[in-house]
N, C-alpha and C positions, 0 to 999 in steps of 0.2 A: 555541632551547633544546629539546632533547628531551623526551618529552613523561615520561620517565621523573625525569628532573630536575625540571621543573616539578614535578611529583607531588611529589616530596620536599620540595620548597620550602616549596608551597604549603600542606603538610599541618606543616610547621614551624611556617608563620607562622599558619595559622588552629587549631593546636591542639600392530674387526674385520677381518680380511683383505678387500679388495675382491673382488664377482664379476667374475672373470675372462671376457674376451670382451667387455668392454662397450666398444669403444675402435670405430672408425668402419670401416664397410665400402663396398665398391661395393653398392649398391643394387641387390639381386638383382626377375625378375619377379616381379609380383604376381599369379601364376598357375599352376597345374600342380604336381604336386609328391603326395603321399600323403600324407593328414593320419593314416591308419592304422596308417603305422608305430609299433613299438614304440620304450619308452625309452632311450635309451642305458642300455649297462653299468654306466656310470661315475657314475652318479647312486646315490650313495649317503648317505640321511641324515642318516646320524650325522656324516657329514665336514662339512655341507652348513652355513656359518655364512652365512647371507643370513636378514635379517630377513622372516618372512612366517609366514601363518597356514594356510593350505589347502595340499592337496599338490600335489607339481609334475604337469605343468610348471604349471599355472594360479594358483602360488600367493600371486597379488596379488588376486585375483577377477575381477570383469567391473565396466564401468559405461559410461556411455550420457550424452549431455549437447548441449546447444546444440538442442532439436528445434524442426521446422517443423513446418506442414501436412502437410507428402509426405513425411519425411524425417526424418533423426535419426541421431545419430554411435554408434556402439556400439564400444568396446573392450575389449581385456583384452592379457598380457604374457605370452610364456613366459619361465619362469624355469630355468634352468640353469646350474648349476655348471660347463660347458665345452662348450656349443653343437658341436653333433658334425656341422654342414654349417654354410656362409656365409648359407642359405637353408632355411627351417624352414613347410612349409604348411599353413596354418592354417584349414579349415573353420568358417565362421561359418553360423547358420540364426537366422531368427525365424519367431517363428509367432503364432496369438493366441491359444494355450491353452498353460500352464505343461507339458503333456503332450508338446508339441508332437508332436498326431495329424496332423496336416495344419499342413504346412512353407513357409509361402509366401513365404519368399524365403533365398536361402542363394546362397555362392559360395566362391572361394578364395581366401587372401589371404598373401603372404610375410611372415614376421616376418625383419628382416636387423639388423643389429647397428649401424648405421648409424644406426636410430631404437631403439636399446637393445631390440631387441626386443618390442619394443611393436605391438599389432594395431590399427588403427583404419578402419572404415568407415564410409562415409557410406550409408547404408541407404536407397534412393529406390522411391519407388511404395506409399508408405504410404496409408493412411485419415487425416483429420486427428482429433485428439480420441479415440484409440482408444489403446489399453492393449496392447503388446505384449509377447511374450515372447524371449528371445536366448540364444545359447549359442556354444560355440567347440569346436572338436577339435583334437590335435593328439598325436601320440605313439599313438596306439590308446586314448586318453583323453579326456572331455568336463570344461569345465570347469561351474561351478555355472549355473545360470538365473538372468538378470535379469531384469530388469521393467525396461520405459519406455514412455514414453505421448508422443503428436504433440501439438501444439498445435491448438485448435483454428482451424478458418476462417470461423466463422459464428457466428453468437449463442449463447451458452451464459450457464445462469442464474447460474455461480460460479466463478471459479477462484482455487483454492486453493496459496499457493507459502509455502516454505518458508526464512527468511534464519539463516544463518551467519556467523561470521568469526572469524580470530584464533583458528585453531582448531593449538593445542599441541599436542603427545603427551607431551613431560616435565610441562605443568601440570594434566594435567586426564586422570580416567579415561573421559572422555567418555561419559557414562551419555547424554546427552544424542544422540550420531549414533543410540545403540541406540532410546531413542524417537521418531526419524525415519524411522526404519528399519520402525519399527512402524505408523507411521500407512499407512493405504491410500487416502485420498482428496486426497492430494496432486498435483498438476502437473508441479512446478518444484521444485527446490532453489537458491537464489541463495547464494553464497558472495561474499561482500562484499571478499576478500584475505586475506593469510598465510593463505592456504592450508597451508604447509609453514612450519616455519621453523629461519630456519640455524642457530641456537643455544640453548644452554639458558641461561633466562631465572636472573640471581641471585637474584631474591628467590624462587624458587617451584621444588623439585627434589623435584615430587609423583612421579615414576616416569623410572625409566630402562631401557631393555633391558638385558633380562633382570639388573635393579640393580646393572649396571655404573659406576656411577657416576667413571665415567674421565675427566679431561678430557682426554686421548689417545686414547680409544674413538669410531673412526668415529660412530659411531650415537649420539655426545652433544654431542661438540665442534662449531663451524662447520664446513664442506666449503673444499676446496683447490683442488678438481679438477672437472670434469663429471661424473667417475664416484661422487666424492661426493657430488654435485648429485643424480644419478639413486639413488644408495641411499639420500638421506632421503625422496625419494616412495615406496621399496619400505618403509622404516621406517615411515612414514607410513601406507601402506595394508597393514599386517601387522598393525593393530588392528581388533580383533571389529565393534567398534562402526563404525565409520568404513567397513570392510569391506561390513561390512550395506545403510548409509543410502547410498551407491553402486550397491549391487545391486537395489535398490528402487524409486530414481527416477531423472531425468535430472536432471543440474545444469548449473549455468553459470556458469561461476567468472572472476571476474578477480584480478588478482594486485596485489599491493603490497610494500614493501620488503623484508620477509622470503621474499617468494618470489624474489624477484631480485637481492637484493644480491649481486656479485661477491668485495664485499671480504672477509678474513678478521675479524669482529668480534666475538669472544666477551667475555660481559660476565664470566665465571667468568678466575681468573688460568689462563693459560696457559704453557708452556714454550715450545710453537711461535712460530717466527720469520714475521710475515706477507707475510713476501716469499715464501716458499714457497708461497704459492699462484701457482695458471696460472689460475686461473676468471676466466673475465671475463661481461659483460653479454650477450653473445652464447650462450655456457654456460647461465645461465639460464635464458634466454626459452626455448632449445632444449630443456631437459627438463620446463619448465611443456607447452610443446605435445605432446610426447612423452609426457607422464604423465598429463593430462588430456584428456577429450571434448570440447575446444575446436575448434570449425569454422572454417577460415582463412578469411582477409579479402582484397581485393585489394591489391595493392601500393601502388596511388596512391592511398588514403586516404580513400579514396569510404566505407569500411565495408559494402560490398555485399560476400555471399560469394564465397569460390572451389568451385562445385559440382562435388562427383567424382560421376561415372555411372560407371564402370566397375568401381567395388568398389577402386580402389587408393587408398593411404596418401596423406590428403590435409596432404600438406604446406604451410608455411606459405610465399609468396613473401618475404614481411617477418613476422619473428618476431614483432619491438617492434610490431606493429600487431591490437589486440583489441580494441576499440572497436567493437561493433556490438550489431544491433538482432534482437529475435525478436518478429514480430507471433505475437498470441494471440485475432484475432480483432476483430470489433467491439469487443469489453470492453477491453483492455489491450494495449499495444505495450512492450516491456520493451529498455533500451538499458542496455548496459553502457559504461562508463568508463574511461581511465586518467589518474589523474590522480599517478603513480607516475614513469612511466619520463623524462617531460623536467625531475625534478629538477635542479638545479645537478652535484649529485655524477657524474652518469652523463657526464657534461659530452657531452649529447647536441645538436645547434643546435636553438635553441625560436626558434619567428618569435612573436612577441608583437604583431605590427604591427594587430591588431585591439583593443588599450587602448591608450589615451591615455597620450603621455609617457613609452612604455618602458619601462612597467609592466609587472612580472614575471607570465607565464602558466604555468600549472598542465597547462590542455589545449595550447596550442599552438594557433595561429588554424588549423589545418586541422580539425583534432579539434572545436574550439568551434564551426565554421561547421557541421560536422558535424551537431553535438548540437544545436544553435539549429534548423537544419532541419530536421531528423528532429524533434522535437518540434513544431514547427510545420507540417508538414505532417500530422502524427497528428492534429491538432487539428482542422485542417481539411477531414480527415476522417471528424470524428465521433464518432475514436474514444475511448470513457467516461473511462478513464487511463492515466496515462505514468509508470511506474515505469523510476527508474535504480539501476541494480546499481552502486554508488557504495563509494570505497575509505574515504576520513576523512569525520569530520561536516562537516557543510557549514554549515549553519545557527552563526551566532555561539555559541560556547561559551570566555568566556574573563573577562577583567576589562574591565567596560561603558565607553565613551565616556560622558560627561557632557553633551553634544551633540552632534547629529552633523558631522562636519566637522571636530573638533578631535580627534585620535586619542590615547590614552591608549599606554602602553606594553603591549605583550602578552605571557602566560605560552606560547602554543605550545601547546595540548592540541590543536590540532587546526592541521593546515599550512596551512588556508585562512585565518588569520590573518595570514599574508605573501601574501596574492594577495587582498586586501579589493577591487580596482579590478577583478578578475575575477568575483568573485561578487557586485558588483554590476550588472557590464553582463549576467551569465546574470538574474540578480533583473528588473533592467529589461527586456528582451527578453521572459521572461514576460509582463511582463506590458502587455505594447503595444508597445515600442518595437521594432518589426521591421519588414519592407519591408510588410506587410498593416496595422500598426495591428489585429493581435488581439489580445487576452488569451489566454494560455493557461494551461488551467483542467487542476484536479485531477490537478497533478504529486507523486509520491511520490519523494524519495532513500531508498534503503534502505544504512546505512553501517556500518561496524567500526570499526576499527583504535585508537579510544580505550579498547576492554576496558569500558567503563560503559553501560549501559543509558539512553538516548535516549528522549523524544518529544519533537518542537519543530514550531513553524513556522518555515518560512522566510521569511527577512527580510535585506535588505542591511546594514545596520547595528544595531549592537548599544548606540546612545545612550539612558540612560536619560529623557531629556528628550525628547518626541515624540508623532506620532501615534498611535503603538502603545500599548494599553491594556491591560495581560494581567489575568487575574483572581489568583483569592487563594490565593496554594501553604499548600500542608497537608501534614503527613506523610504516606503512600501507608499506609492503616490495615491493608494487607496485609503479610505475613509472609513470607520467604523461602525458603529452599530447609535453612535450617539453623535451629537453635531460637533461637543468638542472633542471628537477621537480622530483627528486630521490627520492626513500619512501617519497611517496607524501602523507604527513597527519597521524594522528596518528587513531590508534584502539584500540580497547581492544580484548584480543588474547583469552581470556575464558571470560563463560557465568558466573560465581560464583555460579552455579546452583552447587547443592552436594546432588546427590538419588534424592528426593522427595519434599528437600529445596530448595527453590529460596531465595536469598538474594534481590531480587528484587521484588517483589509479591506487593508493592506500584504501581510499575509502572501502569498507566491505557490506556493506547498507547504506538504507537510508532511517532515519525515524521523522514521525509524524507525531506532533501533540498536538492536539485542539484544546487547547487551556482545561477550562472545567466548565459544569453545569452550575456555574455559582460562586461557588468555595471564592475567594476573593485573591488578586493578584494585586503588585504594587502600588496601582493608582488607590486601594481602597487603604492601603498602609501610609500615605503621605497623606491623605485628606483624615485620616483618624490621629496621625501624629501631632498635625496642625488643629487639631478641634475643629475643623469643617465639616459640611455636609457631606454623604456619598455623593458620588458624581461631581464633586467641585472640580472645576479648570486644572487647579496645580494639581490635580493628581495625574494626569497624565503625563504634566510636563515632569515631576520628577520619573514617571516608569518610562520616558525617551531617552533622559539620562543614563540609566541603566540598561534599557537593551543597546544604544551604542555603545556602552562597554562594554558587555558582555559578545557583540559581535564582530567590536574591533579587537578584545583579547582569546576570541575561540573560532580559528578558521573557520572549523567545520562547519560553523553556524550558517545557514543559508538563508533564512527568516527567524526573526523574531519579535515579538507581542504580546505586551503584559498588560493590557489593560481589559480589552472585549474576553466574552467568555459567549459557550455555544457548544459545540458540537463540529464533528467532521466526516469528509463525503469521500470513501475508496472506490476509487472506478478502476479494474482492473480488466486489462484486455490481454492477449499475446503478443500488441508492442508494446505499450504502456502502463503503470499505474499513474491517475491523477489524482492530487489528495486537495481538497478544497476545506478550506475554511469558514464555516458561517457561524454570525454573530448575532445575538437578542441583548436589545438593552435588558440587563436583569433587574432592575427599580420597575419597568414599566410590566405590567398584565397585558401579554398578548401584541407584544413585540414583534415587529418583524422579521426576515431573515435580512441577511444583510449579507453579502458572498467578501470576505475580506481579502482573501488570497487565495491564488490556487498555482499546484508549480507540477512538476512533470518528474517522473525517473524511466527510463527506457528499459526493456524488457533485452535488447541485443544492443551491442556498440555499432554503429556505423558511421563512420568517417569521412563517408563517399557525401554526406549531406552538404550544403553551406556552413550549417553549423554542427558541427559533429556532437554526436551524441555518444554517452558512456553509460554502461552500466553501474548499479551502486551507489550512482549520485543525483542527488537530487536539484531540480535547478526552477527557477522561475518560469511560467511557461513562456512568458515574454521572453526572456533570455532567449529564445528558440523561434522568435516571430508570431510567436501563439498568442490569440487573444484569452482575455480572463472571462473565459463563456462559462458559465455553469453546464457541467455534463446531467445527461438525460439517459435513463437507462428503454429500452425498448420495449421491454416487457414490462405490462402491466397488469398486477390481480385486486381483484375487484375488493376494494376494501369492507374489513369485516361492520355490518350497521352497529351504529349506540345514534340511542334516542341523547340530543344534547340536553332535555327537560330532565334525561338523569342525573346529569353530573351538577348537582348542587350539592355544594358541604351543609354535611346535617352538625 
């Protein structure tokens, strides 16, 4: 069942012409060439109907993602209305002053039509843990200054990252990327999936280009084509906001069904016939890498990268293949996911030969040996935590087993509900069951794609008869991002910890969902059901409904909130991670934040406190005497200039 039907059920029973030139080339060098030439003639604005916000050719901006120690990808796009060579030279420079007085790395780079004209380098002989600055030329033109920073290689007292997902352009005017955009002592940006997505959602038609509201308008409808593929990431990054929170840090995106679906699936009636599409899975993945600062991966599945030293276009050997790891130092090793592309629909071959009985796999036993390793090796050595950039919730979130061992029926709000025999043996493996006999300690999922706001421990089953002992949910006594979002979401007000005992000592993580950047959660399903307005009263009263039942029937749940959407804040230290929650009304332009919740997981147990603390589990920080402060990270890099006179939609 879809997780949008569920939704419905459950809330029943508990209450433009395309840019031409975009079609494929021979792949010109990545070298030579004059970035000083002036614009072609033939650029001329008024004719110019391509979604974007800065002027040409630059006018998608710049952004930067996947960094190392020594390294870091930097992109940006020229944009033209009718590319006046095969091969277009793109001057790239970084420096470490926004002024860039002194230029300490630059080279040249072909944009060709081949990869949509898209620039990407892999940027080598960095500092680790330092704050750079980048830029581009091309036409006798510069485009705006980014900022990105290395990861570090050595002990450092915090690092601070930043989670996303399920981030819309029709539901939400993303007040939310512009407060991302703002913060200066950020790392990371983690994008959780939908990244992009192919269609306008039915219950939620908060904006459209330039209020088109056409379901025959390229920029609303699903895509057809690859060249429709590649114009919803220019649609996509022609917003201020989005534009900004790009230009300011590095991210590290992995994708999920709306970044990849091939098929034509609009939930709005259409006229179009869907045999008329040509897109297929191969289309996708190629403009997810084309359009983002993603670092390609080896072909045989290892998740080790493919390193460019020469400044050229690091393409991908295997597109379907994303699955990797960014160490961040002694503190933190961060591994991203797919638990997307060996769905059934893609009808891709999945070996599932690593469960019992031929039981269906989500990873794929290469993927899984992958991720079991790499985390078990991190442990091994040393390192504090192991956060995964993770696409659905993972931790049970559905209607509870009554024992474990006898399975009830499930609603599908989350797909790891049909691979319960996978997320057990990842649960087991945590926690002993590997070729060493370790535990491994103080794993984080950071996930999207349910649109609800998250905190859980993880746990292999979801039987309310068990060892598992949660403490006592109370409405979350904070308020949301609108006046009528009152004790927005419920909690649990104690740890059940007692001395020395945890009643929770199964748990093998924690997960973190910050709902979405938009995408709509239950209150916008009850006010669409009833013929209301967005934002009407009874939508939240029926999504109170349903998060108390879903956290009176799944221990594990430790917060939950289906109405605000936003973004989320990882503060990681060597005793703590704290994950906060902030919220933007998405109906309003330029919204404020609003901190909804923020809760705490311990980095060691110690029992010697008043309130004893556990690893693994994630708890309120009140639960702990803590207040709900917004953490500050210490270091600050001077954010990269944009004149605000540029960011008007043309």
């Amino acid at each position: 069942m879809k997780r949008r039907d569920f939704l419905h059920s459950s809330l029943l029973l508990l209450s433009t012409p395309l840019l031409p030139g975009c079609g494929d080339s021979d792949d010109a060098p990545d070298n030579g060439g004059d970035p000083g030439t002036d614009l072609p003639g033939n650029l001329d604005d008024s004719l110019f109907d391509y979604p974007r916000v800065l002027p040409l050719p630059f006018a998608h901006g710049v952004a930067s993602g996947d960094p190392l120690a020594d390294r870091v990808i930097i992109w940006t796009r020229i944009t033209e209305s009718a590319p006046s060579a095969d091969a277009i030279p793109v001057r790239w420079e970084v420096a470490a002053t926004p002024d860039f007085t002194t230029v300490l790395k630059s080279g040249t780079q072909n944009a060709v039509a081949a990869h949509d004209w898209t620039v990407k380098v892999d940027v080598t002989g960095l500092a680790p843990a330092t704050s750079y600055y980048y830029r581009f030329r091309a036409f006798n033109r510069w485009s705006i200054v980014g900022r990105t920073r290395t990861a570090p290689a050595d002990a450092v007292d915090e690092i601070r990252l930043a989670v996303v997902a399920c981030s819309s352009y029709w539901s939400s005017h993303w007040s939310g990327f512009g407060h991302l955009a703002d913060r200066n002592d950020l790392d990371l940006v983690l994008h959780c999936g939908d990244y992009i997505y192919d269609f306008v959602d039915e219950d939620e038609e908060v904006r459209a280009r330039l209020d088109r509201k056409d379901i025959n308008d390229v920029d609303y409808r699903d895509w057809l084509n690859l060249d429709e593929v590649r114009r919803r990431y220019a649609l996509f990054r022609s917003d201020p906001n989005l534009l900004r929170a790009h230009q300011q840090h590095p991210w590290m995106i992995v994708w999920d069904n709306h970044d990849i679906d091939p098929g034509f699936g609009n939930e709005l009636d259409s006229p179009i016939d869907p045999a008329t599409s040509t897109c297929t899975l191969a289309d996708t993945a190629r403009a997810f890498h084309e359009w983002t600062p993603t670092r390609p991966v080896r072909p045989d599945g290892s998740g080790e990268f493919v390193f460019v030293d020469d400044g050229s276009y690091p393409l991908p050997a295997d597109p379907l293949l994303i699955y990797r790891k960014l160490a961040y130092g002694p503190l933190l090793d961060i591994v991203g996911v797919d638990t997307q592309s060996l769905l059934p629909r893609y009808e891709l071959p999945v070996d599932s030969s690593h469960l019992p009985d031929g039981a269906p796999s989500l990873y794929g036993r290469r993927q899984f040996e992958w991720l079991t390793g790499t985390l078990l090796a991190s442990q091994q050595a040393g390192t504090t935590w192991r956060l995964i950039n993770n696409q659905t919730w993972f931790a049970p979130v559905d209607i509870p087993d009554v024992v474990d061992g006898i399975p009830t029926p499930k609603l599908g709000i989350s797909r790891w509900a049909d691979y319960a025999q996978e997320r057990a043996a990842l649960c087991r493996y945590l926690r002993g069951d590997n070729p060493v006999s370790l535990r491994i300690r103080n794993n984080v999922l950071v996930s999207g794609d349910a649109h609800g706001n998250l905190g859980s421990d993880v746990i292999e089953d979801n039987a309310l008869l068990g060892t598992y002992v949660p403490g006592v949910p109370l409405p979350n006594p904070r308020g949301g991002s609108t006046p009528d979002n009152l004790l927005a979401g419920y909690m649990r007000a104690t740890t059940s910890g007692l001395g020395p005992l945890s009643g929770r000592e199964s748990s093998v993580g924690v997960e973190f969902a910050p709902s979405s950047m938009g995408r709509g959660g239950a209150d916008e399903l009850v006010t669409n059901a009833a013929g209301l307005e967005p934002g009407a009263p009874l939508g939240v009263v029926g999504a109170r409904t349903l998060e108390l039942a879903l956290i009176a029937g799944n221990k594990n749940i430790q917060f939950v909130e289906w109405v605000d959407h936003g973004y989320g804040i990882v503060s990681l230290t060597s005793e703590r991670a704290i994950f906060e929650w902030w919220w933007q009304d998405k109906l309003t332009p330029d919204s404020p934040d609003v901190l909804g919740q923020q809760m705490v997981t311990w980095a060691q147990t110690d029992t010697a406190q008043l309130i004893p603390r556990f690893q693994d589990q994630i708890d309120a920080v009140t639960a702990h005497g803590m207040a709900v402060t917004a953490t500050q990270g210490s270091r600050v890099a001077v954010p990269a200039p944009l004149d605000p006179a540029l960011l008007i939609p043309r």
